[in-house]
Backbone bond lengths (Angstrom), bond angles and torsions (degrees), N, CA, C in turn:
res aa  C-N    CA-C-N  psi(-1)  N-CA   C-N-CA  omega(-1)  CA-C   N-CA-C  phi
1 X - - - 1.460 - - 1.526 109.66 -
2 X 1.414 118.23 157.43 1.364 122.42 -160.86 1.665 104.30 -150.01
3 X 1.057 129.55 156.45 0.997 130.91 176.52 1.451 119.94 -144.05
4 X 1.699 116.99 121.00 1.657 112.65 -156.16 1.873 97.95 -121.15
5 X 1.624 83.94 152.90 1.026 91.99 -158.52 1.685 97.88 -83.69
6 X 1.316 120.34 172.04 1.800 148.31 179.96 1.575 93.69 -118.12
7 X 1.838 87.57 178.90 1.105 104.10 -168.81 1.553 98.59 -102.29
8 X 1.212 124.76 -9.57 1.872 136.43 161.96 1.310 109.70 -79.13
9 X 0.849 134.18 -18.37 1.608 143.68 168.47 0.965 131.86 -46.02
10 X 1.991 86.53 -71.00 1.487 125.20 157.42 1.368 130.67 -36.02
11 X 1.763 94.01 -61.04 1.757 108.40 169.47 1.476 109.36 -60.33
12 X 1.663 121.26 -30.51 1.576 98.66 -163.37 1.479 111.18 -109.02
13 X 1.448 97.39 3.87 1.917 94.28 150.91 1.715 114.89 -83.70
14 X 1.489 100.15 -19.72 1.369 91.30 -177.43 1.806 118.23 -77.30
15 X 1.476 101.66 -20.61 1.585 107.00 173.33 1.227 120.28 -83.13
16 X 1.839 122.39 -12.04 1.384 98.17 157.89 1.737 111.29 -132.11
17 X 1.553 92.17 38.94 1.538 94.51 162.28 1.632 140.16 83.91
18 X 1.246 94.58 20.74 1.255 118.54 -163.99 1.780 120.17 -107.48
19 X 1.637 106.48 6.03 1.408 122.02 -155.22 1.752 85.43 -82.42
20 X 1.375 108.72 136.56 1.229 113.09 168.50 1.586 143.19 -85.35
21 X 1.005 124.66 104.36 1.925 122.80 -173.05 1.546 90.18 134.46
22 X 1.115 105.55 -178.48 1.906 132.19 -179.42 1.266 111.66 -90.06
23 X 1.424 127.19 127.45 1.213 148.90 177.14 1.572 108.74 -122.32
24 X 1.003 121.37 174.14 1.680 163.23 151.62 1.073 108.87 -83.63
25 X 1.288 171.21 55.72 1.459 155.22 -159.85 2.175 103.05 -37.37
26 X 2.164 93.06 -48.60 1.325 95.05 -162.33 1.686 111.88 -71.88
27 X 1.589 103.74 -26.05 1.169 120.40 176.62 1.690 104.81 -35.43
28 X 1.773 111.93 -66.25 1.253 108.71 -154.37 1.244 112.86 -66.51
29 X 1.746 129.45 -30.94 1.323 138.72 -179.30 1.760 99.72 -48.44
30 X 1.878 118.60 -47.95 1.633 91.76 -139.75 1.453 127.55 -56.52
31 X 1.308 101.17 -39.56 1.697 118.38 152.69 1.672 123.25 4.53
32 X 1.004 103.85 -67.69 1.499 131.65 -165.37 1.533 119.94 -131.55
33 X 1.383 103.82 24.03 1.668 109.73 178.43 1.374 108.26 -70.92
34 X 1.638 131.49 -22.60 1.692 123.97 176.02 1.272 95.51 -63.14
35 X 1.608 140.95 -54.14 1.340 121.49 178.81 1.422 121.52 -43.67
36 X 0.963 137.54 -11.09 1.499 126.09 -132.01 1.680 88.10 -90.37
37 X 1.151 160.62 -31.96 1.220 164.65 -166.92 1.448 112.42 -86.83
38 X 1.670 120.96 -42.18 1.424 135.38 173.91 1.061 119.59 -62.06
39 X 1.746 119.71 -32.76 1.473 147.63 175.26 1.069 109.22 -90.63
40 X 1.634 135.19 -37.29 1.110 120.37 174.27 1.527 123.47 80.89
41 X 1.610 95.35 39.75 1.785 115.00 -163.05 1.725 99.51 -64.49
42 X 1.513 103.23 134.88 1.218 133.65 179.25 2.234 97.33 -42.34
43 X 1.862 127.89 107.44 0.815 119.42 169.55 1.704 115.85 -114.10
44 X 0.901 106.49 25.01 1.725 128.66 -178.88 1.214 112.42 -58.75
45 X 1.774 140.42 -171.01 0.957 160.86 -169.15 1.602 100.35 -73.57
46 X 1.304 128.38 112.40 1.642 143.03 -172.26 1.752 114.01 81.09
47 X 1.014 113.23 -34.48 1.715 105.73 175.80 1.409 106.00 -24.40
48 X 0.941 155.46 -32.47 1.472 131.45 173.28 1.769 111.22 -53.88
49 X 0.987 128.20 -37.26 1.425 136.03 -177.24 1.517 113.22 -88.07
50 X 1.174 102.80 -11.38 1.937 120.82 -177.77 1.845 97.73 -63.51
51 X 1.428 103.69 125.38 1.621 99.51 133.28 1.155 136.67 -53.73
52 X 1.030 88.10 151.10 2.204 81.14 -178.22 1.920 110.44 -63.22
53 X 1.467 113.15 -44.01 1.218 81.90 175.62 1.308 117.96 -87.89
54 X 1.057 130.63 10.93 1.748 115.84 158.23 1.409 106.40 -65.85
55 X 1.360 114.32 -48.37 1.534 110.69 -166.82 1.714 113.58 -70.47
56 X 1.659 112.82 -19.36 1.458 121.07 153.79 1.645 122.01 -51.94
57 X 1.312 88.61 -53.39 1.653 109.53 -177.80 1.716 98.45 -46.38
58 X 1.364 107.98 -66.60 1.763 116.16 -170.45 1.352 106.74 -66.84
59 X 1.143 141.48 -16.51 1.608 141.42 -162.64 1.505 101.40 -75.12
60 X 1.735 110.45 179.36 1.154 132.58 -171.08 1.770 80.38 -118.97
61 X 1.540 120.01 135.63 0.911 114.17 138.41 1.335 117.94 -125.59
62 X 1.973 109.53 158.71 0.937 155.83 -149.64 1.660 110.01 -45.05
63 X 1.270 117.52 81.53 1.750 109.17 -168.80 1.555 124.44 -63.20
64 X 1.392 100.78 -13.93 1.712 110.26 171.93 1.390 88.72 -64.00
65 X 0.980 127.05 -77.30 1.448 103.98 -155.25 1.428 145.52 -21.50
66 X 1.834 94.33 -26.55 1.553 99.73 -175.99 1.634 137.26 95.00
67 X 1.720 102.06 6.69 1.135 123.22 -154.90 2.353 79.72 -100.27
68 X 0.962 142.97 161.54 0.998 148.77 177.97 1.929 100.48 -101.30
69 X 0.880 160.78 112.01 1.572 161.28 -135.50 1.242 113.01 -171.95
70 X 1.374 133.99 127.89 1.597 132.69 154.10 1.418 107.39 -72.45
71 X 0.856 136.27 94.26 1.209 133.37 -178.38 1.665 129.19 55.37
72 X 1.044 115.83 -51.98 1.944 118.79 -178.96 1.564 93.96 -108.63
73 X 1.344 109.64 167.08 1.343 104.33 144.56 1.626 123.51 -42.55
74 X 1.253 113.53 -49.35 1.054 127.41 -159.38 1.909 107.42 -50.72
75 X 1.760 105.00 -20.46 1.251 95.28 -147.35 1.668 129.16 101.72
76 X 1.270 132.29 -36.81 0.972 157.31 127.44 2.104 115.06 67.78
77 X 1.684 83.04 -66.03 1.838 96.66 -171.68 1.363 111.94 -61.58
78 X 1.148 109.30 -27.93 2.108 86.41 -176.43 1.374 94.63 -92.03
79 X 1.415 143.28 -37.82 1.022 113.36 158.50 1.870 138.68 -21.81
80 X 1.445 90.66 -78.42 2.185 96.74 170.80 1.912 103.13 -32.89
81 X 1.729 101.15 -56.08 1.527 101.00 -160.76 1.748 107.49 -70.51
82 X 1.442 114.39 -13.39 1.641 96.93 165.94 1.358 117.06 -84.16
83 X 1.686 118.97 37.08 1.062 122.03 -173.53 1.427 122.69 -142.18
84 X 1.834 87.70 -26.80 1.076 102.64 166.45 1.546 145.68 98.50
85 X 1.169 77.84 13.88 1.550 147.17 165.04 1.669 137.18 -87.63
86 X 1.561 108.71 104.59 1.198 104.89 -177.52 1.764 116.97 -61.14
87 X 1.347 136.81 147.34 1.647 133.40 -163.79 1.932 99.02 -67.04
88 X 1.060 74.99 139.31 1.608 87.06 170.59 1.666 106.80 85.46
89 X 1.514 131.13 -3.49 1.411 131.43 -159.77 1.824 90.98 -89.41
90 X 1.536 97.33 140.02 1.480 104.12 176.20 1.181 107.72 -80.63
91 X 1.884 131.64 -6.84 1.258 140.02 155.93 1.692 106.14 -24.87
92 X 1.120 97.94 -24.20 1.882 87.96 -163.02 1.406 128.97 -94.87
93 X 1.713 91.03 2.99 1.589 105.77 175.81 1.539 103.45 -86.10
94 X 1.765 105.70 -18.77 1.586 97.16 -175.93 1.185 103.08 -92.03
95 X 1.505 147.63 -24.71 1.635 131.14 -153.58 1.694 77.65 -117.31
96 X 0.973 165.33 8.19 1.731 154.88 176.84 1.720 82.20 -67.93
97 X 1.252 108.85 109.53 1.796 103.02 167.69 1.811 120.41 -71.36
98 X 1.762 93.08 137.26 1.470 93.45 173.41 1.844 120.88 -17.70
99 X 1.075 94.28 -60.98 1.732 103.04 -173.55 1.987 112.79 -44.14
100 X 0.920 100.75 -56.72 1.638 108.35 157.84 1.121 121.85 -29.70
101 X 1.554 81.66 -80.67 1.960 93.06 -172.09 1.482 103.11 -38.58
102 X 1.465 114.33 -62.59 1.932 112.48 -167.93 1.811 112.54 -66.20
103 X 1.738 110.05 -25.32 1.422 90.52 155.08 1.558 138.27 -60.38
104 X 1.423 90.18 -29.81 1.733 104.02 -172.82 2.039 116.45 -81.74
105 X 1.597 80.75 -14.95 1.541 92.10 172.80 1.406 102.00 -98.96
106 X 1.290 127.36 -6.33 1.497 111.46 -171.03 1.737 112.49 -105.60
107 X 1.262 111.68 -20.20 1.518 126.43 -177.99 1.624 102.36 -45.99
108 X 1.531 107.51 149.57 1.501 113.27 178.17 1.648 94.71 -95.47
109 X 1.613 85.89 -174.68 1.569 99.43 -174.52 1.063 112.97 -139.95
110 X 1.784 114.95 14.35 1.492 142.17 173.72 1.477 120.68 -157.43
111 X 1.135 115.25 144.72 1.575 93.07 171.57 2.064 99.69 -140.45
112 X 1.065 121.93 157.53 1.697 96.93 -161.38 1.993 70.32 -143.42
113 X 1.466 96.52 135.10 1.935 108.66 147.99 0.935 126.50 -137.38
114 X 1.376 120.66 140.70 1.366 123.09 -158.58 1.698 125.94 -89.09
115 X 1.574 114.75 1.29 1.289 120.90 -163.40 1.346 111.02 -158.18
116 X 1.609 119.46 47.29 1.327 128.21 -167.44 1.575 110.52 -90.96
117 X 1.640 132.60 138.13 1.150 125.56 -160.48 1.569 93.06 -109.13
118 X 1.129 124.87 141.07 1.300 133.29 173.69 1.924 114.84 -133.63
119 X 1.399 123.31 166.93 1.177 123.10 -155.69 2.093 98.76 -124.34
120 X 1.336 115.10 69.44 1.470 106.03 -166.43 1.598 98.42 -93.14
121 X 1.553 137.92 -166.05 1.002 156.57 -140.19 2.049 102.94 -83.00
122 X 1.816 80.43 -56.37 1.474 98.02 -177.05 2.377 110.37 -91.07
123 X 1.455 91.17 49.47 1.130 96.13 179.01 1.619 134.29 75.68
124 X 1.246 129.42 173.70 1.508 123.27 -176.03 1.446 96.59 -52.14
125 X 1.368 118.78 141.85 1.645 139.18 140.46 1.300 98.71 -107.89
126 X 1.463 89.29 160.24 1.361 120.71 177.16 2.026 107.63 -140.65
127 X 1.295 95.14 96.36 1.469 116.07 -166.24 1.865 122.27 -115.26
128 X 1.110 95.05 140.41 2.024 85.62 175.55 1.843 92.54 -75.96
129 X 1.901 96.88 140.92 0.921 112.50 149.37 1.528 135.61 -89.81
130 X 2.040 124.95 169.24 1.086 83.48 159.38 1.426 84.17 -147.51
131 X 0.952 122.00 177.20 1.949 119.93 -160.34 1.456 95.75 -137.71
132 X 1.318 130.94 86.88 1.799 119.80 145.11 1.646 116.05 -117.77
133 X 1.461 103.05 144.15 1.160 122.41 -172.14 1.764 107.63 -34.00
134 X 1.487 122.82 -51.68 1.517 111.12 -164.15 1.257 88.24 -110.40
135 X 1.559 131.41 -52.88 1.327 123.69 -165.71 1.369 128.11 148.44
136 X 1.156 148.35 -171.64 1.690 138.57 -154.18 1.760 80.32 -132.59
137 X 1.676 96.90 158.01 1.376 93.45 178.40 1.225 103.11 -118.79
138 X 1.553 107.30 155.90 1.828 122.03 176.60 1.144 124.34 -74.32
139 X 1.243 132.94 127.88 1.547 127.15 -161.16 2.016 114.78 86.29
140 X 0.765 100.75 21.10 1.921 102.78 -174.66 1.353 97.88 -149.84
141 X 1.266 102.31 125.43 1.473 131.09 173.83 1.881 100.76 -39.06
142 X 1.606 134.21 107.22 1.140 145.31 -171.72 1.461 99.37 -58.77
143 X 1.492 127.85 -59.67 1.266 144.19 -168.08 1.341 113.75 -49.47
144 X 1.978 122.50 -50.60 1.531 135.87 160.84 1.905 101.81 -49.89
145 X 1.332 110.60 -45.68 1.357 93.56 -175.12 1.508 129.52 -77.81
146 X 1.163 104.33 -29.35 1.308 119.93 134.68 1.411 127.31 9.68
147 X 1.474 87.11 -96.32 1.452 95.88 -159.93 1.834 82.81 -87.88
148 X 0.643 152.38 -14.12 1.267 145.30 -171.61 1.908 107.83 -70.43
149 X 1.345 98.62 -52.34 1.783 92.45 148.01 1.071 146.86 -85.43
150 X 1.445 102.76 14.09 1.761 106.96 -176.89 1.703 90.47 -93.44
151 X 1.205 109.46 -26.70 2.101 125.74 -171.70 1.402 106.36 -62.90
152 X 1.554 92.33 -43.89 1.810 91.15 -175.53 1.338 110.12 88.96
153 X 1.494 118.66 16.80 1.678 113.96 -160.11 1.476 101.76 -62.33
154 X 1.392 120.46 110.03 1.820 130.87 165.83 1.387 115.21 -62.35
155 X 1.710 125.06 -19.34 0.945 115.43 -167.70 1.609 121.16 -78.07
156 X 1.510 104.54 4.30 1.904 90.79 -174.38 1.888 101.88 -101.79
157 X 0.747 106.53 -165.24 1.946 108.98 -147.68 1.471 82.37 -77.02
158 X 1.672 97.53 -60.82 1.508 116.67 171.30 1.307 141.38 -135.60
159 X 1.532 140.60 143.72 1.272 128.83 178.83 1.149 130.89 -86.73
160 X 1.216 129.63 107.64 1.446 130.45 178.10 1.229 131.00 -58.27
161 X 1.005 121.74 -0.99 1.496 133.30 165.32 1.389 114.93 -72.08
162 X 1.603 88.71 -48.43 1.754 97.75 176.34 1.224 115.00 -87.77
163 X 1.567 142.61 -9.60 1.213 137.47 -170.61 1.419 120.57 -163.46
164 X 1.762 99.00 34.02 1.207 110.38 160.19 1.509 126.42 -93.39
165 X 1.539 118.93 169.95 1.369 109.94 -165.98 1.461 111.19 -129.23
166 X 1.315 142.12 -93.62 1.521 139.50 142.29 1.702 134.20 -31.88
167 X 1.311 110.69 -35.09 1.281 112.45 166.93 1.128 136.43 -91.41
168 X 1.608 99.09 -6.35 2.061 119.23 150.79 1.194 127.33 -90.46
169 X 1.535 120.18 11.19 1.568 118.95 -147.37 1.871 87.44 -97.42
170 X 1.185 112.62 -66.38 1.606 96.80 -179.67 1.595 118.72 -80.34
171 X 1.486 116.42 178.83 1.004 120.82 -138.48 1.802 84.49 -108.38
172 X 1.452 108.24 142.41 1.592 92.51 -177.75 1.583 118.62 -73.23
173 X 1.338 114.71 152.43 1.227 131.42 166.76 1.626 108.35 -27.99
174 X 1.156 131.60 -75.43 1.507 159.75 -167.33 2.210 94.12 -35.52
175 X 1.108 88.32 -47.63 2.187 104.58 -163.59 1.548 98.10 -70.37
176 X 0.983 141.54 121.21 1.641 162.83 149.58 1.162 91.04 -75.27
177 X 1.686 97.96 148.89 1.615 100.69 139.55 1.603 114.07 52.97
178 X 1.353 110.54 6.32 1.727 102.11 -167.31 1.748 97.88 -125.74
179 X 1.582 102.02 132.27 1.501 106.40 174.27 1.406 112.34 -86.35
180 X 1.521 127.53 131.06 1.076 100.20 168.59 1.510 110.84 -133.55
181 X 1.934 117.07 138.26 1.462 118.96 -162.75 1.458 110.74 -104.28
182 X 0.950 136.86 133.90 1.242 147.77 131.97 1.642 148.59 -109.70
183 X 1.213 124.86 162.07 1.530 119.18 167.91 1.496 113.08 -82.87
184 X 1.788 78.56 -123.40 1.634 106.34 166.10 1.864 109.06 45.69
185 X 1.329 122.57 -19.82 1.272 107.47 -162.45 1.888 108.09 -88.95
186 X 1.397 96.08 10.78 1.850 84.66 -165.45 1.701 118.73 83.21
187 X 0.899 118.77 -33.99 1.522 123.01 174.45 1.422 159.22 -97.11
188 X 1.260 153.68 -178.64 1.540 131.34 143.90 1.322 114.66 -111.71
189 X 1.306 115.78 108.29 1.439 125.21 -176.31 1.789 109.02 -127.22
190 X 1.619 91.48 109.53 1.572 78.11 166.12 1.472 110.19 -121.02
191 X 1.583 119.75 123.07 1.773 104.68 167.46 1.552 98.51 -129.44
192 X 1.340 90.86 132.99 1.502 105.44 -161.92 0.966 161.23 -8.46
193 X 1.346 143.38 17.55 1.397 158.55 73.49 1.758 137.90 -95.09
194 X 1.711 95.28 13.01 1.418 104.26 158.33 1.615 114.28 -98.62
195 X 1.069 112.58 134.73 1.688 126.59 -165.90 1.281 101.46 -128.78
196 X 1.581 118.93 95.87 1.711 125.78 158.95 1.301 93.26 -107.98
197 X 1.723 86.29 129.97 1.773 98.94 178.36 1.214 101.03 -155.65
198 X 1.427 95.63 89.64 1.871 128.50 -177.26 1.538 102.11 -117.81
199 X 1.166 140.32 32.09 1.522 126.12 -176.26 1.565 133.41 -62.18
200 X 1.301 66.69 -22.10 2.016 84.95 173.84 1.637 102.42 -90.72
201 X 1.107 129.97 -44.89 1.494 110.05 170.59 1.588 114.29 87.29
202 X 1.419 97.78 -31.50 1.560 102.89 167.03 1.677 105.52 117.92
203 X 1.449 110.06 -22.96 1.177 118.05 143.92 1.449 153.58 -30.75
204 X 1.556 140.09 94.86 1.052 134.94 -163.74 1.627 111.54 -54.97
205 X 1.429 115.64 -36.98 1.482 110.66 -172.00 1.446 91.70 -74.26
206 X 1.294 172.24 -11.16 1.287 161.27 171.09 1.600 122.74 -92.18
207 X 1.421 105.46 150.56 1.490 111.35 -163.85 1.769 102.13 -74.87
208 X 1.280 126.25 150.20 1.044 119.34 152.18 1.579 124.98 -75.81
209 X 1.142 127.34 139.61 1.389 136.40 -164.25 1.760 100.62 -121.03
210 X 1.449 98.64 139.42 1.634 106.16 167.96 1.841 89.42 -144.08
211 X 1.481 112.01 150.76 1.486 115.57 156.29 1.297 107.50 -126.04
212 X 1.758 94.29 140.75 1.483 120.61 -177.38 1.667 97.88 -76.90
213 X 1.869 95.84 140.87 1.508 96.50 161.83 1.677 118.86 -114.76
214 X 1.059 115.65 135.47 1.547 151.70 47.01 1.320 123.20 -108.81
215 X 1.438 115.99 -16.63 1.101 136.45 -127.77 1.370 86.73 -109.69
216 X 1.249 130.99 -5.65 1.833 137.03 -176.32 1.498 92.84 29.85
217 X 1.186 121.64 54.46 1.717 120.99 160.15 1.301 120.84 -80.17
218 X 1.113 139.75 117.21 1.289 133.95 -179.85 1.487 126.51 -74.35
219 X 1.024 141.84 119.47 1.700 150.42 -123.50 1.762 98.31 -134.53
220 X 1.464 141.31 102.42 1.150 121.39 -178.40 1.632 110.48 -126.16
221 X 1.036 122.52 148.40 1.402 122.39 175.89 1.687 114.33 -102.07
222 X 1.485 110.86 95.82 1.064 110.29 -177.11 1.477 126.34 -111.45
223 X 1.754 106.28 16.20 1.603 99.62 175.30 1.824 121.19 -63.76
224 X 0.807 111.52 3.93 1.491 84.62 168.26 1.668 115.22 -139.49
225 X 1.736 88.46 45.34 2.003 93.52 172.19 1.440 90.27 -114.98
226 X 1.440 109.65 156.08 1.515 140.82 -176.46 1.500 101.71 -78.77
């Protein structure tokens, strides 16, 4: 069993500090410092040492806008409050228990298999998989990205693997024969060996979705919809 990392993950090791390798804190902001007021970046007790998306993760964003939000983009408030913790309180770097923190530091940000059986049109294959949260991008050498999430590099603002949207959605040109799964997108989309299976979205009114392999059966957890 394996456990892969998101792009909320990401942000909420980065808000209480647990992101692994050497960063810049200021480095990751400059990028995207005109947002920083619209978003409502986390300026509390340690934010100087914050990644930007931790300090996204912890922020208030901007309710004029019109966007519907628990607090961050991210979603944010029931998180703090299953903790016990008002949103945005630096309280939460102290009660987040050890055990957490080293799960949230230990999660991958890829996971690759080499001999996965699947059930397509023209019969069983037997194909390498590869599992990231948003997706590989089209036009970029697969192999650099690769290893670029197997590294874990913390230092860019953000990872597109983990929190990309349209330019991760298909599967690159370069990959044969290779399935590749992700969430993060909000949806259930399967076209033929790309597998986004986000149906729940993160949403309480929506079912959670898993698909069985070979058998691409679709698996939903629906005890507590009306």
């Amino acid at each position: 069993m394996f456990f892969l990392s998101g792009n909320h993950e990401f942000a909420f090791a980065g808000f209480i500090g647990v992101l692994e390798g050497d960063f810049e804190a200021k480095e990751t902001w400059k990028e995207y410092a005109d947002n920083e007021e619209i978003e409502g970046w986390y300026k509390g007790e340690g934010y100087e040492k914050m990644h930007l998306q931790g300090r996204i993760w912890g922020g208030w964003f901007d309710v004029a806008q019109g966007i519907d939000s628990k607090g961050s983009i991210f979603d944010a408030v029931p998180t703090f409050g299953s903790y016990g913790v008002s949103h945005g309180s630096s309280e939460f770097m102290k009660v987040a228990p050890e055990d957490h923190k080293k799960f949230l530091a230990d999660v991958v940000w890829v996971h690759e298999e080499d001999d996965v059986c699947i059930e397509t049109q023209e019969g069983v294959k037997h194909c390498k998989l590869i599992a990231v949260h948003a997706g590989l991008e089209k036009g970029k050498n697969v192999r650099e990205q690769l290893e670029f999430l197997k590294a874990k590099d913390v230092s860019v603002p953000q990872v597109t693997g983990l929190s990309g949207r349209k330019n991760v959605w298909d599967i690159p040109e370069e990959l044969t024969e290779t399935i590749v799964v992700s969430g993060h997108h909000g949806k259930l989309h399967i076209e033929g060996l790309r597998l986004i299976i986000d149906e729940g979205g993160g949403l309480e009114r929506n079912p959670l979705a898993a698909i069985v392999l070979p058998s691409m059966k679709i698996v939903r957890d629906t005890d507590n919809l009306s």
